[in-house]
N, C-alpha and C positions, 0 to 999 in steps of 0.2 A: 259356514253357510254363506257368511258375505261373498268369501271367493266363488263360491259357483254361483252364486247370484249376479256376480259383478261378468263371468264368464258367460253365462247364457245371456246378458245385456250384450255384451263384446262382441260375441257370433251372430246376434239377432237371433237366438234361440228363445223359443218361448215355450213357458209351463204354465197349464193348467194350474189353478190355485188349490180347485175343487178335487184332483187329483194327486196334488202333494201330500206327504205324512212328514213332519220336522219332529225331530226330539225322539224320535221311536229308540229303546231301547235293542233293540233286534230287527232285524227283517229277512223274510225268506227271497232268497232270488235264482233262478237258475238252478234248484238243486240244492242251492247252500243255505244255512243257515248263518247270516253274520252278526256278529256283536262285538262290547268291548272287549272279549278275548281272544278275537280272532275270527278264520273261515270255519264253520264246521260242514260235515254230510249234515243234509237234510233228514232227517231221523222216519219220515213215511219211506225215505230211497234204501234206510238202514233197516225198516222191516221187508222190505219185498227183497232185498237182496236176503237178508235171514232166511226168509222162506221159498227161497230159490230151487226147484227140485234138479236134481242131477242130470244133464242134458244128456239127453239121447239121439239126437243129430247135429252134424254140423251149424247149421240154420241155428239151435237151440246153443249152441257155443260162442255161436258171432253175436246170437244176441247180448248175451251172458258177461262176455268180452268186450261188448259195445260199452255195455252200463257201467261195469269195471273202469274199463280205459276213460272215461267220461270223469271218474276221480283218481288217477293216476296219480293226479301231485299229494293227494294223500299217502300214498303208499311208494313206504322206499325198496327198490330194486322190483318195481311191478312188472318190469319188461323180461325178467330173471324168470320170477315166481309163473308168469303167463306163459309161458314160453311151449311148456308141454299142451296146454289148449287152442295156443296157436298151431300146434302142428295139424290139430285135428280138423279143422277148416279148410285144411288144403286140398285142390279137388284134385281128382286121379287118384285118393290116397283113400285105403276102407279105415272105416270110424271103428276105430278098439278103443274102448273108454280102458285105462288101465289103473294101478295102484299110483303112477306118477300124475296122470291127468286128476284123479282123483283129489292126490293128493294137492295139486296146485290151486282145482276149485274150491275145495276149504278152505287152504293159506289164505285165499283173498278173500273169501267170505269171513274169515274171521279179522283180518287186517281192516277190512272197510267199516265191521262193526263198531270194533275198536280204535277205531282212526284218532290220528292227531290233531288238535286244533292246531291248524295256521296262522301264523301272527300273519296282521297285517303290516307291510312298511311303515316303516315311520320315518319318513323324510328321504336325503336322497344319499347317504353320509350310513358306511360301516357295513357296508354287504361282502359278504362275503361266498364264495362257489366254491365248493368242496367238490372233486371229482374223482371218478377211479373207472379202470376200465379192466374188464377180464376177459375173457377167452371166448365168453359168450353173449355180452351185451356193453353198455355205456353208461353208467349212474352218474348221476352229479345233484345236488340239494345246492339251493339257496339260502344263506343264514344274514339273520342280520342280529346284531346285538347277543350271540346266542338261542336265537330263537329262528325255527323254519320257516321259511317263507312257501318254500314249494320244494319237493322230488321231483326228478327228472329221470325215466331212464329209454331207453329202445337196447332192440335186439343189433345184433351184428349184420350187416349187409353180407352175403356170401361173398363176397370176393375181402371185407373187412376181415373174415377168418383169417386169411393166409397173412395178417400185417403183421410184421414185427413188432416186440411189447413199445418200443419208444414210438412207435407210430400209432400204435393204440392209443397209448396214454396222450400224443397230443388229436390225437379225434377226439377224444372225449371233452379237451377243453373246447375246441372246436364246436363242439355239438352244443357242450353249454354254455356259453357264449351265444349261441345264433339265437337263444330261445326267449 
C-alpha cells in the first residue's frame, strides 16, 4: 500500500478517498475475479458461457469467439481447440456447423467452466516460458515457481505453414517472448 501510495504522490496521481476499498479480501475487475490465489473467470461470465446455446451464424460464432478469446490465457492451446470455429466466420465460405465445430464449442465451454486459477507474479526473479510449436498453431505458457502465470497460443499465419520445424520452433519463442 505504501508503494502505490508513494507512486500516485511521484506521478501527481490522485485518488478519491471515498472511492478507495484497502484490505478487501477479493475484488471483481474486468471479468476477473482476484484474490490470494490468484486470477480467477468471473463466475456470472462462467454462467452465461454454460448457458451458451449453439450458434447458428457466423455473427453468433464471432461473438462466441469474442468472449472466449477474451480469457484465452486461461485455457492452454485455445488457438488449437478454436480453430475449427474460426473457420466458420470466414466470409465467402457457407456455415456447416459440423461434429468438429461442435466439438470444439464444448472443449472450450467446458475448459472456461473449469478454468485454472492464475498465480499472480511474485516479484521479478524465476519465470520461466515453456513453448512448442506444431503444424498448426504456436503455444507457449508462462510459469513462475511452478505455477501458471498465463497461456499463450495463435494459429499459424498461411505462409507460416510452409516453415520448416526449426523455424517453427524459433517463432514460437519469438511469439512468446513479444507478449
Amino acid at each position: 500500500l505504501k508503494t502505490i501510495l508513494e507512486l500516485l504522490k511521484r506521478e501527481q496521481l490522485y485518488a478519491k478517498f471515498s472511492k478507495c476499498d484497502f484490505w478487501l479480501e477479493s475484488i471483481q475487475f474486468l471479468g476477473h475475479v482476484i484474490d490470494s490465489e490468484g486470477v480467477h473467470v468471473d463466475p456470472a461470465k462462467i454462467a452465461t458461457i454454460k448457458n451458451w446455446a449453439t450458434p447458428t451464424t457466423p455473427t453468433e460464432v464471432r461473438q462466441f469467439l469474442g468472449l472466449t478469446g477474451y480469457y484465452r490465457r486461461f485455457i492452454k492451446g485455445f488457438s488449437l481447440i478454436s480453430k475449427p470455429l474460426t473457420k466458420l466466420t470466414q466470409k465467402n465460405k457457407k456455415f456447416e456447423w459440423e461434429t468438429e465445430s461442435e466439438q470444439a464449442f464444448q472443449t472450450l465451454k467446458q475448459k472456461l467452466c473449469c478454468s485454472p486459477i492464475l498465480a499472480l507474479p511474485e516479484g521479478m526473479d524465476d519465470f520461466v516460458v515453456y513453448c512448442d510449436a506444431s503444424l498448426k498453431c504456436f503455444g507457449a505458457v508462462l510459469m513462475q515457481r511452478e505455477k501458471v502465470i498465463a497461456y499463450a497460443s495463435r494459429q499459424l499465419r498461411t505462409l507460416e505453414e510452409n516453415y520448416m520445424t526449426h523455424d517453427l520452433e524459433l517463432g514460437v519463442v519469438v511469439f512468446a517472448l513479444r507478449l
